[in-house]
N, C-alpha and C positions, 0 to 999 in steps of 0.2 A: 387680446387676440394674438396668438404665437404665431411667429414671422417665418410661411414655410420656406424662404432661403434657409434658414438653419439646419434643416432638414437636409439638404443637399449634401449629396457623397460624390466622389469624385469615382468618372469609370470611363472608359474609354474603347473603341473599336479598331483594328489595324491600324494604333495612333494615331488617330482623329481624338482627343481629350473632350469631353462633357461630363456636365452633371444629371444626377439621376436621383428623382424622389422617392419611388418606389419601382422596384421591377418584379414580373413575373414570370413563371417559366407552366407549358404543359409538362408536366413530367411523365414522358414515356406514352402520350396518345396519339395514335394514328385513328385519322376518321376513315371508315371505308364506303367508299359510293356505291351503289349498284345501279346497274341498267335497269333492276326492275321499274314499272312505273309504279310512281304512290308508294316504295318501298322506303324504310327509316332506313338512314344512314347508321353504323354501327362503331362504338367509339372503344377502339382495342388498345390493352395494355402491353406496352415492351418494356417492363421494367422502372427503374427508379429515374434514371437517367435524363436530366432535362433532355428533349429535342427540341421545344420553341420557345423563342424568349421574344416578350412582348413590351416594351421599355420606353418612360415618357424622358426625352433625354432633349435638356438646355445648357444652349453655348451664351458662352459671354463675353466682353471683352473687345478691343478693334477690329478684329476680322471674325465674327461669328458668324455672319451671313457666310461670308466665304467659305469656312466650313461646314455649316451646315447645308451649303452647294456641291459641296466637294461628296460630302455624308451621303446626298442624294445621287448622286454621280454613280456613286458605287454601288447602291440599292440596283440602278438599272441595267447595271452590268453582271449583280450577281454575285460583287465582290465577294471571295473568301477571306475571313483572317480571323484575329485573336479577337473575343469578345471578354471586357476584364470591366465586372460587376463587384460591386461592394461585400453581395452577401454569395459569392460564390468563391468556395477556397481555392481555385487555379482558373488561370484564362482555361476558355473553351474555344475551338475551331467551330465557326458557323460561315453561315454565307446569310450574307445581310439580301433582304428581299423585300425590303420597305422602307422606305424615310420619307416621311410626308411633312412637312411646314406645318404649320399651326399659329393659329395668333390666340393669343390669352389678353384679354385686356387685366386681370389682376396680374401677370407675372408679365410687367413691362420691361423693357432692360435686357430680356432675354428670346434667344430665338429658339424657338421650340420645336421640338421632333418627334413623331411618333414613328419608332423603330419597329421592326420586325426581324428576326433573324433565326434559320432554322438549324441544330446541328448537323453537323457536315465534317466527321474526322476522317484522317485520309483514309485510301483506298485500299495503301498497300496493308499488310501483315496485321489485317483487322480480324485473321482467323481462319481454320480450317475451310474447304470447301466440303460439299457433302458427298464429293467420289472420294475426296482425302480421309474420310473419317469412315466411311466405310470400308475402304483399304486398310484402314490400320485397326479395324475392329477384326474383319478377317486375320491379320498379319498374328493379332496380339493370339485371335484362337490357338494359332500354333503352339505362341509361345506357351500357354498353361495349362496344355499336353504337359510341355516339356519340364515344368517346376511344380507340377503336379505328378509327375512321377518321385520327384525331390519330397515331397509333403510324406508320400505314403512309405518312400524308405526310411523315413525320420521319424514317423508315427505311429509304424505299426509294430509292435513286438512281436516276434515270430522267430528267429533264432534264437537257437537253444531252450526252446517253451518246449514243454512236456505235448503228445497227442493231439488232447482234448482242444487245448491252445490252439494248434494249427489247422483243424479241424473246424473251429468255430470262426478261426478266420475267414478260411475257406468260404464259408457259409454266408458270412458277414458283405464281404466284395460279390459275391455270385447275388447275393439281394441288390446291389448298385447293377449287375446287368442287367437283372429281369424288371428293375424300376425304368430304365430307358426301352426297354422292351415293351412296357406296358405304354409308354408314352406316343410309341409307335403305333401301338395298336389303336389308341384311342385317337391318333390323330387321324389313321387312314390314309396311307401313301397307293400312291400309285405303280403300277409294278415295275416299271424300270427303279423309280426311284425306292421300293421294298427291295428289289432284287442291292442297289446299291449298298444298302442299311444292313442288308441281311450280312453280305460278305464284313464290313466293315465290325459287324456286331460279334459275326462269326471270330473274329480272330482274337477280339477282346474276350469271347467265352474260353478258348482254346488257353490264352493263357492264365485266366485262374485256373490251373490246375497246376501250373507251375509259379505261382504267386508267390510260394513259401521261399523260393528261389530265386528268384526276378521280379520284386512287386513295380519297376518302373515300369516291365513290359507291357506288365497290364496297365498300369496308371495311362501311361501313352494309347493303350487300344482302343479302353473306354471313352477318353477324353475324343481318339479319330471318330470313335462311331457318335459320340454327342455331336460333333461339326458336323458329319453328314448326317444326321437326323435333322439337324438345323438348315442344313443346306436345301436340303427335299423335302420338307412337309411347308404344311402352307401356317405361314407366321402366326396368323391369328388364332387357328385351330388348336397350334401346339402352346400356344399361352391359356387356351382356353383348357384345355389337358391337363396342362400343370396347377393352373388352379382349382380345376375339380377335383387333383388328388390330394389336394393338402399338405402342405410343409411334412417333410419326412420329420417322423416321429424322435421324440428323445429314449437312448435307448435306456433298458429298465438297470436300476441298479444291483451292484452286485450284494449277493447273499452275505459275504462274509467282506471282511473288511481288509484282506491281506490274502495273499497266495492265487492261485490262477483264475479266482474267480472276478478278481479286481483287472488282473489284464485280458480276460473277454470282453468284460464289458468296456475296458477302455479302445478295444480293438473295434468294438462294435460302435463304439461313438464315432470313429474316427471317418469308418465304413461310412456311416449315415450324413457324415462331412461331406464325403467323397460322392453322396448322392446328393447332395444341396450344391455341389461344384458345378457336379454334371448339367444338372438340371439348366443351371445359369448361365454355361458354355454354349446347350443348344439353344436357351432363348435369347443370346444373345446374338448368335449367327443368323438367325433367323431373323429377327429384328432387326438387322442392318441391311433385310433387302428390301422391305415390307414398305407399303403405300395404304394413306389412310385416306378414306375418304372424307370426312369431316372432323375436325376438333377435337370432340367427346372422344372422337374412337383412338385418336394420338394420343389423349392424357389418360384417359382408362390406359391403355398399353405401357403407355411411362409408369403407370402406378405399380401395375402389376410388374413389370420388368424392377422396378425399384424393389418389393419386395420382396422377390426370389432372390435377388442379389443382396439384401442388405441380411436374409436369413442364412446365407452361405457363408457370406462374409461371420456374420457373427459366430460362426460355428467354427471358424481356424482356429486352430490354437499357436504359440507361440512356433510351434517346428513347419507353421507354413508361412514367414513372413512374407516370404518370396511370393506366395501364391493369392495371397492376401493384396498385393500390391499392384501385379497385374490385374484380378480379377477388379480391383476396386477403378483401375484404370479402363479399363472394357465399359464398367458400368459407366462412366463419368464422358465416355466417349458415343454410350447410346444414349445417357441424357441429352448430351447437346444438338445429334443428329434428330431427335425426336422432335427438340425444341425449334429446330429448322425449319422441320418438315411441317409441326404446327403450325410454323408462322406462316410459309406462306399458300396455308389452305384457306379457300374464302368461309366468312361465317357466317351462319345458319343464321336464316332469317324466318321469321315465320308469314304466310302466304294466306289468302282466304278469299272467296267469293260467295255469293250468297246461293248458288248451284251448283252442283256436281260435274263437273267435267272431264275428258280424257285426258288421259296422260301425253297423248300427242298433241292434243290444246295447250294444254297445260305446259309442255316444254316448249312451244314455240312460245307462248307469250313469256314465258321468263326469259328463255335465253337466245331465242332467236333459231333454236338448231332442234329442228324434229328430231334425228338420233338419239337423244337426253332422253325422250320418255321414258327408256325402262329405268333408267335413274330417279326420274320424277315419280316415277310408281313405285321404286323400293323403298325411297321415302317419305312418303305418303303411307305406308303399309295398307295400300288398298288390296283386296282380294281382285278384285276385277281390274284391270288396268283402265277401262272405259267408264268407269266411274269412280273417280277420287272425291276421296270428303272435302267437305266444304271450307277445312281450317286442317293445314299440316306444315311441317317445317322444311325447306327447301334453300340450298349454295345460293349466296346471294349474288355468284356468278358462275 
């Protein structure tokens, strides 16, 4: 029979020293209660990152009692400090919140402990807040106006091109207005905020006509009137907009392999850039004002916001690194506010009785507050609010 002392690793809490046979951790589970009654508790992921460690831990030696007095001491206060495990590659900050005694009659000689300890890193510069991250999502809109007029003087040929050339540029940027134009249409603004959109759209039309002359003027027009489309249409409408029109198209190749018809069409790729930008600027202002009601609807929107953005992105060429770097920055700053706002939305629990009830029954027994029902009845997708089906999914707070 193999003698489990051998077994024993050395590990230690806010230098208190003990041995440990085996330790566990949840990695990244929070259980969530609800007030419903008879409702299952729900067991959410945050990641890799242990938060609980659950650990059989023996002292040995002249003052093991004492320490393991001391160990317990600190459970009831709560102590914070370094928890330093065998199979963990750096101490971790927890706060110790268990140390119970234990007798073992096989493992005599020593004094026994079952630990508890949940992560707890400090408080400060643990990360943006989410009025910070939306500041600096608005802040960055600015910025790629501004290096987006840098892209389109670096990308586009148009001095000293023959006509046809400037001509078909022309054509090329006036499809990037009427594609935010269309976005509008399909979102349905309101008339103050149309009347806003219009002026802002208006001035971005006015200068492609002088594009051949000034393409930053426009780059910056187009770019103001995507933030105010973003600003004024309602979040979810203009994502749902943009996915019904479909990734802007690859433009068609040129006929001949050399002379103006190779920089139309490269002019025309650059345009079609320039409308995968747009697109990603207004779902991105938008998205930073936006409130979801449940789960599904923040990681659908993450998805969709990732893929506008990762199709724009992939569409820079080397003369936008600048543009490339902000934009990827924008993105990287509504992933993490999504992942916020995900987290702390309650999860969908599913509900049932064996008869049809009101939605005003129905919200008082789950949350205690008649107001809810027209929430209880949107999601239930009952026709009648006075009669919800028997079995639907419902905020488990």
């Amino acid at each position: 029979m193999t003698d489990w002392t051998k077994r024993l690793r050395r590990a230690s809490f806010s230098g208190q020293a003990f041995y440990v046979d085996t330790a566990s951790d949840e990695s990244g589970q929070r259980v969530a209660t609800t007030p419903i009654p008879n409702a299952l508790w729900v067991n959410e992921s945050f990641g890799p990152a242990p938060r609980k460690f659950e650990v059989e831990a023996y002292l040995t030696g002249q003052f093991c009692y004492a320490r393991a007095e001391a160990l317990g001491r600190m459970a009831e206060d709560r102590h914070l400090g370094s928890l330093i495990l065998p199979d963990l590659p750096a101490p971790v900050t927890v706060r110790l919140t268990k140390a119970k005694r234990e007798f073992r009659r096989d493992k005599l000689g020593y004094a026994a402990l079952s630990i508890e300890a949940v992560a707890d890193p400090p408080k400060q510069n643990t990360g943006l807040s989410a009025s910070i991250l939306q500041n600096s999502i608005f802040s960055i809109g600015g910025v790629i106006g501004a290096v987006l007029g840098g892209f389109v003087s670096a990308a586009f040929a148009i001095v000293g091109q023959v006509a046809t050339v400037v001509e078909a540029a022309l054509g090329a940027v006036a499809g990037v207005v009427g594609d935010l134009v269309g976005l509008a249409g399909a979102v349905g603004l309101a008339p103050l905020a149309q009347a806003a959109f219009d002026a802002a759209i208006g001035t971005a039309f006015n200068a492609v006509l002088g594009f051949a002359a000034d393409p930053v003027a426009f780059a910056v027009g187009i770019a103001d009137a995507a933030i105010v489309l973003g600003d004024q249409a309602d979040p979810a409408r203009l994502a749902q907009a943009i996915v019904a029109a479909g990734r802007p198209d690859d433009p068609p190749p040129p006929y001949v392999s050399q002379g103006s018809a190779v920089t139309i069409a490269e002019n025309a790729g650059h345009a079609l850039t320039m409308t995968a930008v747009i697109r990603a600027l207004a779902l991105g202002e938008a998205m930073a004002r936006r409130d979801y009601s449940d789960r599904p609807e923040a990681i659908e929107a993450r998805a969709v916001m990732t893929a506008v953005f990762d199709d724009a992105l992939a569409r820079i060429g080397p003369e936008g690194i600048d543009l490339a770097r902000e934009l990827g920055t924008m993105q990287g700053l509504l992933s993490e506010l999504v992942r916020r706002q995900e987290t702390d939305i309650a999860p969908l629990i599913e509900v049932a009785l064996p008869a049809p009830l009101p939605s005003l029954v129905w919200a008082y027994r789950l949350y205690g507050d008649p107001s809810r029902a027209d929430e209880v009845a949107r999601r239930s997708g009952a026709s009648n609010p006075a009669f919800l089906p028997e079995r639907f999914t419902a905020l488990s707070n």
